[in-house]
C-alpha positions in Angstrom: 0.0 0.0 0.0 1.4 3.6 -1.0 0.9 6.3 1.9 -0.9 9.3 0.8 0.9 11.9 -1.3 -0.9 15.0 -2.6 -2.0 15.2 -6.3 0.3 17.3 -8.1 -0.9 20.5 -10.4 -0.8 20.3 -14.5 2.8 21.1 -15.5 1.6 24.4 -16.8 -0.7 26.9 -15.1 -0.8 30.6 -15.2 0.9 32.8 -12.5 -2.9 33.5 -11.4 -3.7 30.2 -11.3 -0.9 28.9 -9.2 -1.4 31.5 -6.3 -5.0 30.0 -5.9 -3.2 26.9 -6.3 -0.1 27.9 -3.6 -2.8 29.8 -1.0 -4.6 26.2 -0.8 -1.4 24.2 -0.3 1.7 24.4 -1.2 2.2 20.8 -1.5 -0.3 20.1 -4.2 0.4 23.2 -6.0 3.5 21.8 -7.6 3.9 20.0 -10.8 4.8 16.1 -11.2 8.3 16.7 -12.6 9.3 18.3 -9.1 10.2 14.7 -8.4 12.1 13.8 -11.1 14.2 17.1 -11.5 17.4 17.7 -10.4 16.7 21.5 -10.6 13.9 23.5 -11.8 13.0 27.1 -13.0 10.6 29.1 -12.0 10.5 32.0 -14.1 8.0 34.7 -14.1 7.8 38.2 -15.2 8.1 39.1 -11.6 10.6 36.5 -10.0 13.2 33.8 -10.3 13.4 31.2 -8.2 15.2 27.3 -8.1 14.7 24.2 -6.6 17.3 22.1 -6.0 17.0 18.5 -5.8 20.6 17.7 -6.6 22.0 16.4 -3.6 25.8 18.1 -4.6 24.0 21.2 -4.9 21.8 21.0 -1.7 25.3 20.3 0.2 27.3 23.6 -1.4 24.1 25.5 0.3 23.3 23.7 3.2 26.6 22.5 4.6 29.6 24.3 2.5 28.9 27.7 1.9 25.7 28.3 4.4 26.9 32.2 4.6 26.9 32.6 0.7 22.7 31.3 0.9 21.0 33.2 4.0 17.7 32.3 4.6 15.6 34.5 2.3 13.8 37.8 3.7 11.0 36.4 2.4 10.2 34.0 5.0 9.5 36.7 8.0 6.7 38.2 5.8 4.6 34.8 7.1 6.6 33.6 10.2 7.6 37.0 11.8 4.5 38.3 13.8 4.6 35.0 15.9 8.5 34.7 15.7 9.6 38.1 15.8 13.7 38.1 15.5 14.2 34.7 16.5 16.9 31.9 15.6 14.4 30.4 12.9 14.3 33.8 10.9 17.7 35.8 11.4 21.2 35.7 9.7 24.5 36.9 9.8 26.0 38.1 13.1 22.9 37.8 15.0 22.3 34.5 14.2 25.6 33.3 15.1 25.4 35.1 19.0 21.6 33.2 18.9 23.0 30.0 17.9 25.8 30.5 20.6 23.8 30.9 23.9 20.8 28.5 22.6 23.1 25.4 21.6 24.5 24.6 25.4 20.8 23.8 26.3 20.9 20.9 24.0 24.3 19.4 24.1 24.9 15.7 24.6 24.1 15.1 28.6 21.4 17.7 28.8 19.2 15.3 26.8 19.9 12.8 29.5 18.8 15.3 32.2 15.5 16.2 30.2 14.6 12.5 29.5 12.6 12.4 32.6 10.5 15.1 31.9 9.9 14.0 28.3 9.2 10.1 29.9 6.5 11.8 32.0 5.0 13.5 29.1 5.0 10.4 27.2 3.3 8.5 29.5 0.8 11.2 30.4 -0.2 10.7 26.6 -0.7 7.3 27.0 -2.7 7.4 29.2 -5.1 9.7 27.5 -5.0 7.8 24.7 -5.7 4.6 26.9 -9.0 6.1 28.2 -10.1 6.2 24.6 -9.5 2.3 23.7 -11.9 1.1 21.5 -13.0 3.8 19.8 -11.9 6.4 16.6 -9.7 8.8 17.7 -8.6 12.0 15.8 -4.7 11.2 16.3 -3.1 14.7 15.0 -5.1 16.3 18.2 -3.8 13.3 20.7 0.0 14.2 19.4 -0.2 17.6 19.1 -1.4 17.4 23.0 1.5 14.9 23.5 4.1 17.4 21.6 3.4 20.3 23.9 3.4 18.2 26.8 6.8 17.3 26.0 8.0 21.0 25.5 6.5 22.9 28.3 7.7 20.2 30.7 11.2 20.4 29.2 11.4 24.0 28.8 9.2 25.7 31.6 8.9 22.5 34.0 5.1 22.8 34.2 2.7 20.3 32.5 0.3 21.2 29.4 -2.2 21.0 32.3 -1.2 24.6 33.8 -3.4 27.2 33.0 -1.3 29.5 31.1 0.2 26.1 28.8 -3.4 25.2 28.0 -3.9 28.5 26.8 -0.5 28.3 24.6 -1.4 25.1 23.1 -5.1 26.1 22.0 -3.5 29.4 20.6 -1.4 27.5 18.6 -3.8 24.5 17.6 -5.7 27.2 16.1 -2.3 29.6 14.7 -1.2 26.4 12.7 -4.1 26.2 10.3 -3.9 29.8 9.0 -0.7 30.4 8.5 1.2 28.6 6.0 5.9 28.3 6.9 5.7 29.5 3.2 3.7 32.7 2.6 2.8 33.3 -0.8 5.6 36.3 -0.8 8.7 33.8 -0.1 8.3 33.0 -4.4 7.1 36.1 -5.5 8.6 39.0 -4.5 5.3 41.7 -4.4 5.6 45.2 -4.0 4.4 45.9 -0.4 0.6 47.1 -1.2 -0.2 43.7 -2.5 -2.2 41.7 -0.1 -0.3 39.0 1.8 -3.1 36.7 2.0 -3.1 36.4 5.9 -6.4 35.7 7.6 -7.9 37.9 9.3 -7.4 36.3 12.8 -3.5 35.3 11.9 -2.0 38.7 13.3 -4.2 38.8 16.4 -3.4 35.0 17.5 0.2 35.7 17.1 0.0 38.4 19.4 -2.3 36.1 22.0 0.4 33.6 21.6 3.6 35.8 22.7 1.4 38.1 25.3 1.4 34.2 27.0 4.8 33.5 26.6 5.7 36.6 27.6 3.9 35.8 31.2 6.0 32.6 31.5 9.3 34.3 30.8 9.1 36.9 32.8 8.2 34.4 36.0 11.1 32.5 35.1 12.8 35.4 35.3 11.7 36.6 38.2 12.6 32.9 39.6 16.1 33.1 38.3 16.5 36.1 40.2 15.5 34.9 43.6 17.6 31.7 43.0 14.2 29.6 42.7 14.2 28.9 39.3 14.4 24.9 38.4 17.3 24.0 36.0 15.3 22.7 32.7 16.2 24.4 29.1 14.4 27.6 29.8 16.3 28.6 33.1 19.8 27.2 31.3 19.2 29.2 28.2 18.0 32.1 30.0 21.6 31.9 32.7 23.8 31.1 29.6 25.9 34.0 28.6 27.1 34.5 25.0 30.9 33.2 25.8 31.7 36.5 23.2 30.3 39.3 24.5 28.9 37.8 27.8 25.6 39.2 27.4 22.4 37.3 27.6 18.9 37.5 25.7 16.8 39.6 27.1 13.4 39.3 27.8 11.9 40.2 24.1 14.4 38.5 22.6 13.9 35.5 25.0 10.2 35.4 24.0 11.3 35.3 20.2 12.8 31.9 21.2 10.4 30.3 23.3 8.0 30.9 20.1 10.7 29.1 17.7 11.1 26.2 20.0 7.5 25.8 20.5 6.8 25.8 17.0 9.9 24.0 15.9 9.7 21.6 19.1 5.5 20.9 19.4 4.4 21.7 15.6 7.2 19.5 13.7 6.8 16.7 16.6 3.1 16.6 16.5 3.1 16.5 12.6 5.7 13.7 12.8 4.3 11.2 15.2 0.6 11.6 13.8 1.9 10.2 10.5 4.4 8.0 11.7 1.2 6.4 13.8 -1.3 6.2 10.6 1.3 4.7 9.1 1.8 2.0 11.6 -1.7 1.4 11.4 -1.7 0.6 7.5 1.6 -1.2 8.3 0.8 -4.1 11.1 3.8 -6.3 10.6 6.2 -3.2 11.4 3.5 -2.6 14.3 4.0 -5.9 15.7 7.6 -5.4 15.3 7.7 -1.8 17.1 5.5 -3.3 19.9 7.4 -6.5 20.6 10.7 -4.0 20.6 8.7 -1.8 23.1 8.4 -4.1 25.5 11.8 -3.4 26.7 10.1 -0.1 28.1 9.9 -0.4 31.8 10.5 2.2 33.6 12.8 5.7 32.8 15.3 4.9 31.9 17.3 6.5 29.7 19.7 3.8 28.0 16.3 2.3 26.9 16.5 4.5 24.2 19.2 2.8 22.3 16.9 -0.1 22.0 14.3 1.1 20.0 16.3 0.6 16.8 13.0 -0.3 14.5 11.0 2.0 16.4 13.7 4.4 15.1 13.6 3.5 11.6 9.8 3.7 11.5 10.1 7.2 12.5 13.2 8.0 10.3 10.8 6.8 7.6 7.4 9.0 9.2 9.8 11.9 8.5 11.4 11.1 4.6 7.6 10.3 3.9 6.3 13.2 5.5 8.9 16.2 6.7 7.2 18.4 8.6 8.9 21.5 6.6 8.3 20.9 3.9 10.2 23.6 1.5 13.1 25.8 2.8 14.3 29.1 1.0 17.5 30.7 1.0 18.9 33.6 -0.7 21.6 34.2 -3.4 24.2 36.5 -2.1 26.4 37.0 -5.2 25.6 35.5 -8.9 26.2 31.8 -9.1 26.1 29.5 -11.5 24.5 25.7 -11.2 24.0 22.8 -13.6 25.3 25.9 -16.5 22.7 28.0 -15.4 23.6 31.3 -14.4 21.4 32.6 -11.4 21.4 36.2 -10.4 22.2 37.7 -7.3 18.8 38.0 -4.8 17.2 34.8 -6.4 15.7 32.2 -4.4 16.9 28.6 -3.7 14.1 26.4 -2.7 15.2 23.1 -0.5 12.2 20.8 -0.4 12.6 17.9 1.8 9.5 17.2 0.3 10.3 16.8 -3.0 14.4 15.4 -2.1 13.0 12.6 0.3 10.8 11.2 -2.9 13.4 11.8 -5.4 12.3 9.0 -8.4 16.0 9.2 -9.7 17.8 9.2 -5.8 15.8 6.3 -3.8 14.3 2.8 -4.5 11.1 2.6 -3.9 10.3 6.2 -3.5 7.0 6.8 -2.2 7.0 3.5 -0.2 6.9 3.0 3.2 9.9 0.9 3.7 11.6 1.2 7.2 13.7 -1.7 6.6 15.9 0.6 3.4 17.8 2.2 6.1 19.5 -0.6 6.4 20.4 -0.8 2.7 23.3 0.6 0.6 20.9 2.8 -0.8 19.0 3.6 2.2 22.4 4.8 3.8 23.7 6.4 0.8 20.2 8.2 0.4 20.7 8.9 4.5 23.5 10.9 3.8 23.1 12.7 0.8 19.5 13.2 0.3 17.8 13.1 3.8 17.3 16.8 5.4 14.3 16.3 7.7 15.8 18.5 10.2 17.7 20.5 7.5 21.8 20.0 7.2 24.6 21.7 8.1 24.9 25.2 10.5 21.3 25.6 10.4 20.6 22.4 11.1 17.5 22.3 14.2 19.0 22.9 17.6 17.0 20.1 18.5 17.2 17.3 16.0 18.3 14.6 18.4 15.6 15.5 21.4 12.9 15.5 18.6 14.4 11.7 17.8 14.5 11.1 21.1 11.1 12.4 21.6 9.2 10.8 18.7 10.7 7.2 19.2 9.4 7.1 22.8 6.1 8.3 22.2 5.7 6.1 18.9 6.9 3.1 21.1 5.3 3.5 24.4 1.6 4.1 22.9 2.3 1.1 20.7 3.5 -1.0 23.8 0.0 -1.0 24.9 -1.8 -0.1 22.4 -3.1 -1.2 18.6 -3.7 1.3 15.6 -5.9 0.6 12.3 -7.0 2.8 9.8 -10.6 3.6 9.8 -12.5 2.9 6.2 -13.3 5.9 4.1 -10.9 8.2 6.1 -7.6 8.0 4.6 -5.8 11.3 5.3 -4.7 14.2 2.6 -1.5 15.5 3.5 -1.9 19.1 2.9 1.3 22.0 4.5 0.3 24.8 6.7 3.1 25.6 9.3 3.6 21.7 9.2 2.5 18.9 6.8 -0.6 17.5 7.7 -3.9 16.0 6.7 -6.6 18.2 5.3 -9.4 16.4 7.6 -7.5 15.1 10.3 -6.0 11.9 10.7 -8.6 9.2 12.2 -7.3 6.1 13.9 -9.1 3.0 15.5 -7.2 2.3 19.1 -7.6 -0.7 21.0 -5.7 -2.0 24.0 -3.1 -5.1 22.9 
């Protein structure tokens, strides 16, 4: 059985067209031969912009010349009333000092120190989802409850069920289906009086959303102060000096972050572990196999972890099936010239892990579920050179290895327990607002084992 993939447009359309096309999703919007290209040209009267599916070429922008290809302006005119000047969004000098006080906070041992407040989290979820055995269950809601869980216990040390992270988490449910991580502008560069297709209610939810965060950084501050603060990632990133200029963020620009990770760190989670789920469902041998793994789940414990290998190939396949970014754009910076093209200085490079990750001329099998091909010359090859769930390179995400930690817990504990199938006449539509996923929800049958 092939997994869900969106229809693609006609090859042609008219500019018109695809904007009606783009403003519905960006997924669909794009043509067929987006996965069979190695780079494509989209050339208007207005703009110029490339997608790069060459894996050579992804690497010279990604990993070897990451300052030559900033991210593109274009991606605050969508992202920036919610994220404001944060590490997702800036460049340059100011995204090096960012990177600098944030990355501590996720080093090697203080993933060990946050496992037991993501084991907590996880088994809060299943227990929710327990309470609902034997009947349907809408499974995007159940993860993205799971996801937040996960990051306010990590970051602020207070579960989803405090007042003000209940608030946070509806904010966002609601945030992440009007708002697009693409806005229409990031491919078309329109003068400024030119609608940018927000909805009405975008602006106004973004300022809900940091009015709340503010109120939990500013007690944390106030708890840092009176020596009363507990040491999870909010209180370490919020103590840690940049080792430059010895300064540290302040309160606005601590905000900025807390609204990166929560997006990066509950959206791209939630997005991830829904499909990974429907897909066990519609898979029950690799079910079986996760669950019989999962049994080695006791207790917390972190060295656990390193047992899950096929729970971690399941989800290593969730995300090449279904990134939850789907497109990334950076900026040229000088004139370059790819595949004997000549691109122009201020064009845009479009990285779609989408379109990479089911590459018909890079993997076997391409739109297969196949856990088992990371074991495979191809799979590994593929795994190096073709894989950017997380993105590659500098600007790869802070927290790539706590999101794998995270999502291979929560994938194997609710499967420890509990069973998955599909439910007929509700197979999901992967559609991308601020993450990929399905138009109507993604509806699961859950039994206990």
């Amino acid at each position: 059985m092939i997994p869900p993939k969106p229809a693609a447009r006609p090859d042609r359309v008219s500019l018109w067209r695809y904007v009606k096309l783009f403003r519905q999703d960006i997924l669909s919007a794009q043509p067929a031969r987006l996965y069979r290209a190695k780079m494509a040209e989209f050339r208007t009267p207005f703009f110029r912009s490339y997608l790069l599916n060459q894996p050579d070429l992804v690497k010279t922008v990604l990993k070897e010349r990451p300052m030559d290809f900033p991210k593109s302006g274009r991606i605050g005119e969508g992202l920036r009333p919610l994220l404001g000047n944060s590490v997702f969004l800036t460049n340059g000098a100011t995204w090096q000092r960012q990177r600098r006080i944030i990355d501590p906070a996720f080093e090697g041992g203080r993933l060990r120190e946050t496992y037991p407040a993501m084991w907590d989290a996880a088994q809060a979820a299943l227990d929710r989802l327990t309470a609902k055995a034997g009947q349907m269950v809408e499974i995007e809601e159940i993860a993205s409850h799971a996801a937040a869980d996960v990051i306010f216990r990590t970051l602020f040390s207070i579960p989803i069920e405090d007042a003000t992270a209940q608030q946070v988490f509806h904010e966002f449910r609601a945030y992440q289906r009007t708002q697009p991580i693409l806005n229409l502008a990031a491919f078309i560069p329109v003068p400024r009086w030119v609608p940018r297709f927000f909805r009405r209610d975008t602006k106004a939810a973004a300022r809900r959303i940091r009015a709340l965060i503010t109120r939990l950084t500013e007690d944390r501050l106030a708890a840092i102060e009176t020596g009363t603060a507990p040491d999870d990632l909010a209180t370490k990133i919020m103590t840690t000096p940049d080792p430059e200029t010895g300064q540290r963020f302040t309160t606005q620009e601590m905000v900025d972050q807390v609204a990166i990770f929560f997006l990066a760190g509950h959206e791209t989670s939630a997005s991830a572990l829904g499909w990974a789920l429907y897909l066990m469902a519609t898979h029950p041998d690799w079910q079986d196999r996760v669950a019989q793994e999962a049994q080695a789940l006791r207790g917390c414990d972190f060295s656990d972890v390193s047992k899950l290998r096929v729970s971690r190939d399941v989800f290593r396949e969730a995300l090449r099936l279904y990134p939850p970014v789907p497109m990334m754009v950076r900026e040229t910076t000088c004139p370059e010239r790819f595949r004997d093209r000549d691109i122009p200085k201020g064009s845009q490079m479009v990285l779609s892990p989408w379109h990479l990750h089911r590459h018909e001329g890079l993997w076997e099998n391409p739109d297969g579920f196949d856990p088992g091909r990371w074991q495979t010359e191809n799979g590994k090859t593929c795994g190096r050179e073709a894989y950017i769930p997380f993105s590659a390179g500098p600007r790869v995400c802070t927290g790539a290895g706590f999101a794998m930690v995270e999502g291979v817990l929560l994938l194997s504990l609710i499967l420890r327990d509990l069973r998955v199938a599909p439910v007929a006449g509700k197979a999901p539509v992967p559609e991308a607002h601020l993450t990929v996923r399905s138009r109507e929800g993604i509806w699961l049958q859950v039994d206990r084992r």
